[in-house]
C-alpha positions in Angstrom: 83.6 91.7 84.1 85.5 92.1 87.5 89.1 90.0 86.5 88.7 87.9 89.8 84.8 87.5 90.0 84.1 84.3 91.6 87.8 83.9 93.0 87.9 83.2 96.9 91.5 83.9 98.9 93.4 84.4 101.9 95.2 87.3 103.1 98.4 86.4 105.4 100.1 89.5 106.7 98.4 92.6 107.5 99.8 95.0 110.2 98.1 98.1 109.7 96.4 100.4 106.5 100.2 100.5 105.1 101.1 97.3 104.8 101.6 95.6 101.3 99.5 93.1 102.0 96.9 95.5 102.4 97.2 97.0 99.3 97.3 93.9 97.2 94.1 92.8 99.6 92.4 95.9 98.3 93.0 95.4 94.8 91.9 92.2 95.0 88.6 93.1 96.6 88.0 96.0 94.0 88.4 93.4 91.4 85.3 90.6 92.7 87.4 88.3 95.1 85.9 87.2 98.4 88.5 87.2 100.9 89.7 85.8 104.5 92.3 87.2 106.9 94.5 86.3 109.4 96.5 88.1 112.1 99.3 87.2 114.5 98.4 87.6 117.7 96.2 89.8 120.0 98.0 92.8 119.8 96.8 93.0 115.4 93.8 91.9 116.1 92.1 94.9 116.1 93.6 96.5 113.3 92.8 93.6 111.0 89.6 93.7 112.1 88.9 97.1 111.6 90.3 97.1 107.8 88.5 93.7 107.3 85.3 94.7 108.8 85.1 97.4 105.1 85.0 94.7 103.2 81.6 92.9 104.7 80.8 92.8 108.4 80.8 88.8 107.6 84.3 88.6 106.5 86.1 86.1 108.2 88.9 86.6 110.5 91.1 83.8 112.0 94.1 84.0 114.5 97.5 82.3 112.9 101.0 82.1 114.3 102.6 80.7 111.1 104.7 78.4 113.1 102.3 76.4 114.4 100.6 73.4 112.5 98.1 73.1 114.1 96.5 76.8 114.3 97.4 76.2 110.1 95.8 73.7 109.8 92.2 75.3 112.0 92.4 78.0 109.5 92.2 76.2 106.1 89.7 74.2 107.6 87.3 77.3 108.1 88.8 78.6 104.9 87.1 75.1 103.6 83.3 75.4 105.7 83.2 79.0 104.8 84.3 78.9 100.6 84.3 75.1 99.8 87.3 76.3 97.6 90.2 78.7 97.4 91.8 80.3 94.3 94.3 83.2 95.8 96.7 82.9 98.9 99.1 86.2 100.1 102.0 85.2 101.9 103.5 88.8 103.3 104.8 87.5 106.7 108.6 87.7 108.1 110.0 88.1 111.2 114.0 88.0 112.9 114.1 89.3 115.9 115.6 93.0 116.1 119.6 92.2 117.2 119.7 90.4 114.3 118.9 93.4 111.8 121.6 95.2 113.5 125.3 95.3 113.6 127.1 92.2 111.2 125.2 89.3 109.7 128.4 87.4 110.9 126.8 87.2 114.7 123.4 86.0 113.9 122.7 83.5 116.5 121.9 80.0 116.0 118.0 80.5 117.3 117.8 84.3 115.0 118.8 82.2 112.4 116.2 79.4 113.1 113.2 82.0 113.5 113.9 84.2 110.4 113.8 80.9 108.1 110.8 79.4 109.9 108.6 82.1 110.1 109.9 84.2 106.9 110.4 81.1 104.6 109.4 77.4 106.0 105.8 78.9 106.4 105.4 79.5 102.5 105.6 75.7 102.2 103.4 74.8 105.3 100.8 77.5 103.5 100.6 76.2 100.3 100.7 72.6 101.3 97.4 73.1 103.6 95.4 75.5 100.9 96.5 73.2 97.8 93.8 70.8 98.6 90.8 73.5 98.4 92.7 75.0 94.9 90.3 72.3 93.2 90.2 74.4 90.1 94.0 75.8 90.4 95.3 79.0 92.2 97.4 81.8 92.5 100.2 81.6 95.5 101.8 84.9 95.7 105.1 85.4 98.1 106.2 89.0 99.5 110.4 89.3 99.1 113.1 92.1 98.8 116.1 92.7 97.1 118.4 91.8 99.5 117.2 88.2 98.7 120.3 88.7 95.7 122.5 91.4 96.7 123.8 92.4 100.4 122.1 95.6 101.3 123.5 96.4 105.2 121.6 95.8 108.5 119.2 93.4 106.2 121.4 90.6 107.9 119.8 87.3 108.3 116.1 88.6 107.0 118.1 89.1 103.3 119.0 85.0 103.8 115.3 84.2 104.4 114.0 85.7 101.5 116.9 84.1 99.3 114.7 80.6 101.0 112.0 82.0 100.3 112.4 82.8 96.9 114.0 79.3 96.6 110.8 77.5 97.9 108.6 79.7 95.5 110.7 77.8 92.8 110.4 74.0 94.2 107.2 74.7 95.0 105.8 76.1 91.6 107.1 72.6 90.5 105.3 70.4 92.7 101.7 72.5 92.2 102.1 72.7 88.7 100.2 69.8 87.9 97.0 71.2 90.2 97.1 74.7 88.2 99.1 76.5 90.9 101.1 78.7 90.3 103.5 80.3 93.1 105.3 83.5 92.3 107.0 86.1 94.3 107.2 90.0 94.6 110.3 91.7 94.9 109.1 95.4 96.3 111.3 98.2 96.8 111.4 99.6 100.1 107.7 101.0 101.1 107.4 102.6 104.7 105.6 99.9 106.7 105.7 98.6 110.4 107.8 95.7 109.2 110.8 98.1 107.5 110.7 100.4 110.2 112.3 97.8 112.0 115.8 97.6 109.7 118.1 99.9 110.9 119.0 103.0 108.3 115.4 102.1 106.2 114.5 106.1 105.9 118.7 106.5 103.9 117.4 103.4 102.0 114.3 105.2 100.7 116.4 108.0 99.4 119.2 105.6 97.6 116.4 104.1 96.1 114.9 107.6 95.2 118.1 108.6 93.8 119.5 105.8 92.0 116.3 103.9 90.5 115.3 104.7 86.5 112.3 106.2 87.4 113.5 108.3 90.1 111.3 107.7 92.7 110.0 104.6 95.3 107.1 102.0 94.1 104.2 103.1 96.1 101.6 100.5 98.0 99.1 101.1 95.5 101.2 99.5 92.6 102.4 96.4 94.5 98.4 96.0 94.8 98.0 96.4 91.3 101.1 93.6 90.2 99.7 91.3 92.9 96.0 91.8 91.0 97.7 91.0 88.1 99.6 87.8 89.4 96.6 86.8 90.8 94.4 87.2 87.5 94.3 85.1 84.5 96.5 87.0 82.9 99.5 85.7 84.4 98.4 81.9 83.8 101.5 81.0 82.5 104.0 83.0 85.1 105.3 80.4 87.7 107.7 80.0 90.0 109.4 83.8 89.0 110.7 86.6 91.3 108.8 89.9 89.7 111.1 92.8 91.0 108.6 96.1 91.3 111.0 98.2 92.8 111.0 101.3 89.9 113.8 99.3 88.1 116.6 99.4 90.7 117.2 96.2 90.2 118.4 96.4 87.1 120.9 98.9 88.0 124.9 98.1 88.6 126.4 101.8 90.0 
């Protein structure tokens, strides 16, 4: 029997075919899920579309800037009509504008600052508060973060203080929706070449640290993350909550 047969979700955070969220989308599908997708803005529209449209010409597709309530709050709503119920959510969205992934976290500006955690972090908790209601018979919440959440890793700037709020919310949060049968976890993924890292200065030397200085000698590819975020989502990890799981080929472990 597929592992999530029956299971409904919602996929936040697809660029394009590399994107994690795709992956982990894709295993999900394979596995008997019926899922739902947003995008952010016009101009990944299409794409979304396009990779949606091989799941089911009927899978639904709904616009969402992650800042706004009130675009949140349409979405779970049609999320509701269309399922009745959700079991799976995929948060894989973060954003700080470009000057602040450059040059010294010290000169982040106020407003960088402000956008990173409200887009990268805050929306976590708006997400999970709107789909809780529909996770009638519990659910899997599943956050997208990065190393640089613990350590400093250069250029990462203000982006690596998101994730350390995001990774904080994932806790708080997997204490609130306990009771329901929620449970809200994280990924940690080593680097994987997607429109979003493109966008950190130096990313193609921090692909070959990682190569170099990882146990297993190599990156993580897309197709694993899928695979960990099956598994998260499955009842196999019924009693993981509110954890950080670092996929990253054991780097993390690693002190020189």
């Amino acid at each position: 029997m597929s592992l999530l047969a029956g299971k409904c979700g919602i996929v936040f955070g697809v660029a394009n075919r590399r994107s994690i969220a795709w992956a982990i989308a894709q295993a999900w599908h394979q596995a008997g899920a019926r899922l739902a997708f947003t995008y952010q803005g016009e101009r990944l529209k299409e794409n979304v579309e396009e990779l949606a449209a091989t799941f089911g010409a009927d899978t639904l597709i709904l616009p969402c800037d992650v800042t706004r309530d009130e675009e949140i709050a349409a979405v779970f709503d049609a999320v509701g009509r269309a399922f009745g119920k959700l079991h799976l959510l995929l948060h894989s969205v973060a954003f700080a504008p470009k000057a602040a992934l450059e040059g010294r976290f010290v000169d982040t500006s106020r407003e960088a600052f402000r956008i990173a955690h409200d887009v990268s972090a805050y929306s976590l908790v708006a997400l999970a508060r709107a789909a809780a209601p529909l996770m009638t018979e519990g659910g899997s919440i599943i956050g997208m973060s990065y190393y640089g959440a613990e350590k400093v890793v250069p250029h990462y700037n203000v982006m690596g203080v998101a994730k350390a709020a995001l990774e904080a919310c994932t806790r708080y949060l997997a204490y609130d929706l306990g009771p329901n049968k929620i449970r809200v976890n994280c990924i940690s993924a080593g680097p994987v070449n997607t429109l979003a890292a493109r966008g950190i200065a130096g990313f193609t030397q921090m692909l070959k640290h990682y190569e170099e200085r990882s146990p297993l000698k190599r990156n993580v590819t897309a197709e694993e993350l899928g695979a960990t975020g099956l598994f998260l989502a499955s009842d196999g990890a019924a009693a993981i909550t509110g954890q950080v799981i670092y996929v990253d080929c054991g780097y993390q472990i690693m002190g020189m």
